[in-house]
DOLOTOR-169420 format. One line per field, with one value per residue (C-alpha): y, x, z; residue number from 1; residue in three letters. Coordinates in steps of 0.2 Angstrom, whole numbers, plus 5000, padded with zeros to 4 digits. Each point is the difference from the previous one (the first is absolute). Layout:
Y = Y,...
X = X,...
Z = Z,...
seq = NUM,...
type = ALA,...
END
This chain:
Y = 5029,4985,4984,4989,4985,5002,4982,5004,5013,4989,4999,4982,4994,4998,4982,5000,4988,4991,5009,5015,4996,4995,5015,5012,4991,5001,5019,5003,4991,5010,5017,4993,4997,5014,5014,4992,5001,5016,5009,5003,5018,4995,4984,5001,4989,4997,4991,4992,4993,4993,4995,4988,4993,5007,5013,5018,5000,4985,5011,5014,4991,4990,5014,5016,5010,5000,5006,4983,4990,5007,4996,4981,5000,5003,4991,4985,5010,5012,4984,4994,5013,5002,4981,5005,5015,4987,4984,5005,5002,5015,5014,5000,4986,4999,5001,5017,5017,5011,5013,4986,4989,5018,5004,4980,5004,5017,4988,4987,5010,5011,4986,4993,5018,5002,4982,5004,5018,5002,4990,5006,5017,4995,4992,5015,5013,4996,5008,5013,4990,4983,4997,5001,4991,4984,4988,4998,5016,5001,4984,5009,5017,4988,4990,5019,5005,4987,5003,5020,4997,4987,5012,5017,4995,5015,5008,4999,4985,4998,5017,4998,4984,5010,5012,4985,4990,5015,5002,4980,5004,4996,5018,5009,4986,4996,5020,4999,4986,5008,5015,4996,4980,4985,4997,5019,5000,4983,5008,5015,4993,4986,5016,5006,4986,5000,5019,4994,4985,5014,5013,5012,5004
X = 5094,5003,5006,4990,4994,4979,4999,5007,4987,4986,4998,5000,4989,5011,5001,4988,4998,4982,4990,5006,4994,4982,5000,5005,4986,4988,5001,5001,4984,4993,5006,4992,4984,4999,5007,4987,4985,5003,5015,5015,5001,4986,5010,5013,5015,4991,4986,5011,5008,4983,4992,5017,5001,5016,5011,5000,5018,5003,4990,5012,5015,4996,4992,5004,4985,4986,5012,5010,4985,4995,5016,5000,4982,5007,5015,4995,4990,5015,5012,4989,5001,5019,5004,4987,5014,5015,4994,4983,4996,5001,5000,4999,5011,5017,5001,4993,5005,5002,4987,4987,5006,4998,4983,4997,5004,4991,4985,5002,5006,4986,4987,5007,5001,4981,4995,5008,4999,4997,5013,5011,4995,5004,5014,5009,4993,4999,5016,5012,5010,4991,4997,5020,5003,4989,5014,4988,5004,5015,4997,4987,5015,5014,4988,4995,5017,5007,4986,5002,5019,5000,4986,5010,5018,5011,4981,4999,4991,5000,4991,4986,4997,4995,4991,4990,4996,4994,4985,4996,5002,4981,4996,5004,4993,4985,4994,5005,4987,4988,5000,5003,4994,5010,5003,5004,5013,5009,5001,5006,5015,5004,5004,5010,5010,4999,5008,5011,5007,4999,5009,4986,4982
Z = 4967,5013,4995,5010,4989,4998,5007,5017,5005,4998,5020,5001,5015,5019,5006,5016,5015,4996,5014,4994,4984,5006,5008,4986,4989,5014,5001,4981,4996,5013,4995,4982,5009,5007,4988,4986,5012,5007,4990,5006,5008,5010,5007,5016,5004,5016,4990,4990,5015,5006,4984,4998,5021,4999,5014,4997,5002,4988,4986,5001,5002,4984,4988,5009,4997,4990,4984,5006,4998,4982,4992,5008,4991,4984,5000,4992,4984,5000,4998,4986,4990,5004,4994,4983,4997,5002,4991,4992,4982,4992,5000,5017,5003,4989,4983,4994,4994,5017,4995,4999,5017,5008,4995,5003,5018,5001,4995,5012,5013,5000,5001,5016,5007,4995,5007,5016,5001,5020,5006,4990,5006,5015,4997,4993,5012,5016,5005,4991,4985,5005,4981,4996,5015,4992,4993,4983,4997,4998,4987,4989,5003,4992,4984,4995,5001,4989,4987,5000,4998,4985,4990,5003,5003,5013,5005,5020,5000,5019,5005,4983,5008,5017,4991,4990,5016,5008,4989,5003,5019,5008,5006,4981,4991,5012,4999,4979,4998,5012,4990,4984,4999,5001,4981,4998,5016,4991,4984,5005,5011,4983,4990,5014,4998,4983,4998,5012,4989,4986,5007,4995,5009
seq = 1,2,3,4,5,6,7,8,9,10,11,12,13,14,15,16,17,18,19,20,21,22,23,24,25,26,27,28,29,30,31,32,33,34,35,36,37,38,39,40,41,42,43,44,45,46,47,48,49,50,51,52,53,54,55,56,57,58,59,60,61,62,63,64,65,66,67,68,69,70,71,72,73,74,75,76,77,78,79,80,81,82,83,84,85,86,87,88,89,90,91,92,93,94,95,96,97,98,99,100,101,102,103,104,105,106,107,108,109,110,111,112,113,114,115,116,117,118,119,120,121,122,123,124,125,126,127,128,129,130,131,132,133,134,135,136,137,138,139,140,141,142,143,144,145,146,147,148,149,150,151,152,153,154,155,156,157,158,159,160,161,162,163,164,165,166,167,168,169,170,171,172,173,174,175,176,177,178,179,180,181,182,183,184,185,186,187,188,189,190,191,192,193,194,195,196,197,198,199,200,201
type = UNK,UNK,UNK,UNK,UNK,UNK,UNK,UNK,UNK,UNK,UNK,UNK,UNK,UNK,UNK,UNK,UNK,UNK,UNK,UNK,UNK,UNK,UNK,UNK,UNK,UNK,UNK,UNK,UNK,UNK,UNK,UNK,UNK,UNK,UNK,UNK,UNK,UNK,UNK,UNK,UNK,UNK,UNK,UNK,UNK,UNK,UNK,UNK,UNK,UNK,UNK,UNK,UNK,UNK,UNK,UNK,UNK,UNK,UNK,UNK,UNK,UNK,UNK,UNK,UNK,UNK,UNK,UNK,UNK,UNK,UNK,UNK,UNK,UNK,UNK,UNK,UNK,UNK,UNK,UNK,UNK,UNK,UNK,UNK,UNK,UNK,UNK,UNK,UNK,UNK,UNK,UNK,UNK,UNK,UNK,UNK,UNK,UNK,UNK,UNK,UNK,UNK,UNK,UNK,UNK,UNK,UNK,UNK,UNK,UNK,UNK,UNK,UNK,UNK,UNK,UNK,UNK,UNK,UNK,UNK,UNK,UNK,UNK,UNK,UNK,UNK,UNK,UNK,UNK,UNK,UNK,UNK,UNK,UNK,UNK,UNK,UNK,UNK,UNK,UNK,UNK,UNK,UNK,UNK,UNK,UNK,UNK,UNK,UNK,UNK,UNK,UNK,UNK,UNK,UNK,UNK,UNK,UNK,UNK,UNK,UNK,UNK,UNK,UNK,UNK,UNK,UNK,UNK,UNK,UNK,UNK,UNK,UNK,UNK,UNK,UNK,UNK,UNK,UNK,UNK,UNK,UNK,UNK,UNK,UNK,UNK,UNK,UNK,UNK,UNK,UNK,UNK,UNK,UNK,UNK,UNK,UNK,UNK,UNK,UNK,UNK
END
């Protein structure tokens, strides 16, 4: 498992000239605006840029693409609920049994998944691998991998942690709970967890 400290893959926000700034928060409130009033498939970059008074060329330099755009949308609910996993209470935060932080952050990550379930569609799909190309990633990646590794000592904590967060991933989750309901698709993936901190289905 990699050694990098769980506190350095926070992402912690780039210093900016202050027009560039404006002009970042100018184009996210407008990406808001418009992925809430029309959804975001149905939402182009081009209108993004016009919706913001900014350059076409200035919106895919900063974000990229549309992918680019989602991500930067979520980065601030994404910190959140990183700094909640670092210094929070527990079980989520410190301080609890690993089985109990893991199915605490199942929870919790699950409701931010479901509150922002588009854009983080988006986010993960827009191009080949774009979701393990996301730096939050690799964070929730590391948090799971510590718990699996203090509840089941010499498993392969880092490829069960793959396997967990692939079942949270938008698309999988998204279809669970449109098939099988929202409560019934968080329960199922909390005893996934569960059998995983067992070492028994």
């Amino acid at each position: 498992m990699e050694s990098i400290p769980l506190e350095l893959l926070t992402g912690r926000p780039v210093q900016e000239r202050a027009d560039a700034a404006r002009n970042r928060e100018k184009v996210l409130a407008a990406a808001a605006r418009l992925f809430a009033e029309k959804g975001v498939e149905a939402v182009s970059m081009d209108a993004v840029a016009a919706e913001a008074g900014v350059g076409k060329g200035t919106l895919f330099r900063r974000f990229g693409d549309k992918a680019g755009l989602a991500a930067a949308l979520l980065d601030a609910r994404e910190r959140d609920l990183q700094q909640r996993i670092l210094s929070g209470p527990p079980p989520l935060g410190p301080g609890a049994p690993p089985a109990e932080r893991l199915a605490a952050f199942v929870r919790a990550y699950l409701g931010y998944l479901f509150a922002h379930l588009d854009l983080v569609r988006m986010s993960e799909t827009a191009s080949p691998g774009a979701r393990y190309r996301i730096g939050a990633y690799r964070f929730w990646h590391r948090h799971v991998a510590i718990l699996l590794a203090e509840a089941r000592p010499g498993v392969d904590a880092d490829a069960l942690a793959h396997a967990l967060l692939a079942a949270v991933a938008a698309e999988p989750a998204g279809t669970l709970a449109a098939e099988c309901g929202r409560e019934r698709a968080e329960a199922a993936v909390e005893e996934l967890a569960a059998a995983l901190t067992r070492g028994h289905a």
